[in-house]
C-alpha positions in Angstrom: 0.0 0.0 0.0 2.5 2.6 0.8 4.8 1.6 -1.9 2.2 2.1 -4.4 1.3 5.4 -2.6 4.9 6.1 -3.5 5.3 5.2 -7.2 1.9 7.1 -7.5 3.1 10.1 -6.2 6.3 9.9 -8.7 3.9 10.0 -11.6 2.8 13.4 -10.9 6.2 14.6 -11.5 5.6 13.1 -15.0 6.1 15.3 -17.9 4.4 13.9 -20.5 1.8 11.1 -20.4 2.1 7.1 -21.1 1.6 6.0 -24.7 -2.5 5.5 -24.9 -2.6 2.8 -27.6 -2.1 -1.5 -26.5 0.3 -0.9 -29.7 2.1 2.1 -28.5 2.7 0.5 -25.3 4.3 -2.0 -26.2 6.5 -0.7 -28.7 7.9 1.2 -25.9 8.7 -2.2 -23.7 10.0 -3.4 -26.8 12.8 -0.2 -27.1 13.0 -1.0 -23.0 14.4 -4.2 -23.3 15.7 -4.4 -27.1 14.2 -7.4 -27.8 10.7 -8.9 -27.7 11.5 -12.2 -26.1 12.5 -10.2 -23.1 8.8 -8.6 -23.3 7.0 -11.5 -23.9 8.4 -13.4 -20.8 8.1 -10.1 -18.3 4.2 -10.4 -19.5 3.3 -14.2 -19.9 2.4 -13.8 -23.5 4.3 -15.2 -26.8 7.3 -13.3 -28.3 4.6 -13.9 -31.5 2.2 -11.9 -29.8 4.0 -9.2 -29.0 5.9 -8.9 -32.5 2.4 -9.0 -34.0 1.3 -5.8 -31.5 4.3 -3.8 -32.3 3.5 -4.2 -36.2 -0.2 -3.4 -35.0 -1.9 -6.4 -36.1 -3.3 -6.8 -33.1 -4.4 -3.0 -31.2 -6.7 -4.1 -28.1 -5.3 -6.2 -24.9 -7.6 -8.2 -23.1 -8.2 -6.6 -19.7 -5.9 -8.8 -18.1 -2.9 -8.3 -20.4 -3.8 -4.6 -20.7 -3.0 -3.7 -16.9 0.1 -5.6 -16.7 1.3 -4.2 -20.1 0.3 -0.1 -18.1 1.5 -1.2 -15.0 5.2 -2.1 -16.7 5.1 0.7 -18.5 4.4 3.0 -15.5 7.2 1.9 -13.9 9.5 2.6 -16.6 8.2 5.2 -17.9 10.2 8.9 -17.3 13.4 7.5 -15.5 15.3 10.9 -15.6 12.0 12.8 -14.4 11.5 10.6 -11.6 14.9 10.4 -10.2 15.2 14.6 -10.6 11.6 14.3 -8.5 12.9 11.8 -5.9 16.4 14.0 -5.6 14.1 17.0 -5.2 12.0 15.5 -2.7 15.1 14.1 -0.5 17.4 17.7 -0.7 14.7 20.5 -0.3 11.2 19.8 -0.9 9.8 17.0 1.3 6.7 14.8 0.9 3.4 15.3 1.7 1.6 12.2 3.6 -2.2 12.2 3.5 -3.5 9.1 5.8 -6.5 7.7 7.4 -5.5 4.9 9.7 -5.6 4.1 13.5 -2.9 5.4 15.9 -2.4 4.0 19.0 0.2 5.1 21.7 3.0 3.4 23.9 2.9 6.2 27.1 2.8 6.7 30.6 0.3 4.2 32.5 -2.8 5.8 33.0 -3.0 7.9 29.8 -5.6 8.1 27.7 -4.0 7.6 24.4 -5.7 5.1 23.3 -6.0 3.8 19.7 -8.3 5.9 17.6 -8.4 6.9 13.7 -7.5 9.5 12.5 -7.3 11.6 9.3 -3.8 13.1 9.3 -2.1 15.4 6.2 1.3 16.7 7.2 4.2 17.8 5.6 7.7 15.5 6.1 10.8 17.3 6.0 13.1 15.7 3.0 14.8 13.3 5.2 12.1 11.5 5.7 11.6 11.6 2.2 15.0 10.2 1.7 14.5 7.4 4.0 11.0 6.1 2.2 12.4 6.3 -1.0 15.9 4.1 0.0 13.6 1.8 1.6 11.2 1.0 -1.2 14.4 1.1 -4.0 16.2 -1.5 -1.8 13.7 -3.2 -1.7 11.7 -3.0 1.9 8.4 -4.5 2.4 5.2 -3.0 3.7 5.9 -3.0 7.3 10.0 -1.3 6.9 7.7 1.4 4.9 4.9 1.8 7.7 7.8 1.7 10.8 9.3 4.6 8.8 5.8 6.8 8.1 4.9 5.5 11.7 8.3 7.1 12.8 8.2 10.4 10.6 5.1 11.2 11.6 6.0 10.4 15.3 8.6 12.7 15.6 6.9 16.1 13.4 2.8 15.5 13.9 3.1 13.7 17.4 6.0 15.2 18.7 6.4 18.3 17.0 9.7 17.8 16.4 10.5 17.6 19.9 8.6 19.9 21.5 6.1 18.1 23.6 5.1 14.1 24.4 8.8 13.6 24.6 7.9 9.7 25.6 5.6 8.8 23.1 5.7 5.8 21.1 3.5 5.6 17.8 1.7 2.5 16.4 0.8 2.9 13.0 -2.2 0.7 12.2 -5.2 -0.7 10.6 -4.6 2.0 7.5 -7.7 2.9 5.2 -5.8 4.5 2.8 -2.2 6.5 2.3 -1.5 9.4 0.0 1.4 10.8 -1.0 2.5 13.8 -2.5 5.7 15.7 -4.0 
């Protein structure tokens, strides 16, 4: 979920938009990988199939084949645009994170933090930014993603950066939905 709250928010920073056409799409997969046995083996289909789409014999996908043939092309697509956007992000700008989950608090016995949702939008500073995106391009799963939103937004919604709940520990659960933004 947050990972693909991520890559979403790096296709804002796109310039220009995805090729429209099955055809078009493919072609570009094709110039990805220089070959269409490569392309026909990242999508499950015949190298047959996809020469015959990238001479446009054949123009519409079935459903199926259609979103994996977007979703591989929306991760490739811009490569230069989306590392200038990430390198932006992690020096000066920051990201935005737009959640709806349930936070519940590690304090001092006989507190009344307990777990409640909430709708939170709050601005990270870029190292947080930075750590997110490291995570997620080495590789981290779902829950190295949520300790580190769990942790940002710990230390500057929860915390305010210090200034008060200096013992507070946030759990970061039960999310309806994530958001980010550049």
């Amino acid at each position: 979920m947050l990972g693909d709250s991520l890559d979403k928010a790096m296709q804002g920073a796109f310039t220009r938009p995805i090729p429209k056409s099955g055809p078009a799409r493919m072609r570009y997969l094709v110039k990805q990988f220089k070959e269409t046995k490569a392309v026909a083996e990242l999508l499950g289909i015949s190298q047959r199939t996809v020469e015959r789409y990238v001479k446009d014999q054949i123009k519409r996908p079935r459903a199926d084949l259609a979103a994996r043939i977007e979703r591989e092309v929306r991760q490739r697509w811009q490569p230069q645009v989306r590392a200038r956007a990430k390198q932006a992000a992690a020096t000066t700008g920051g990201i935005v994170i737009d959640t709806r989950a349930r936070f519940g608090f590690t304090a001092a016995p006989g507190s009344t933090d307990d777990a409640r949702l909430r709708l939170i939008t709050q601005a990270l500073p870029p190292q947080y930014a930075a750590r997110l995106f490291e995570a997620q391009d080495a590789g981290a799963g779902e829950q190295q993603l949520r300790a580190i939103a769990a942790e940002s937004l710990q230390e500057i919604y929860f915390r305010d950066r210090g200034r008060r709940a200096a013992g507070l520990e946030v759990e970061f659960t039960d999310i309806d939905y994530i958001d980010f933004e550049l």
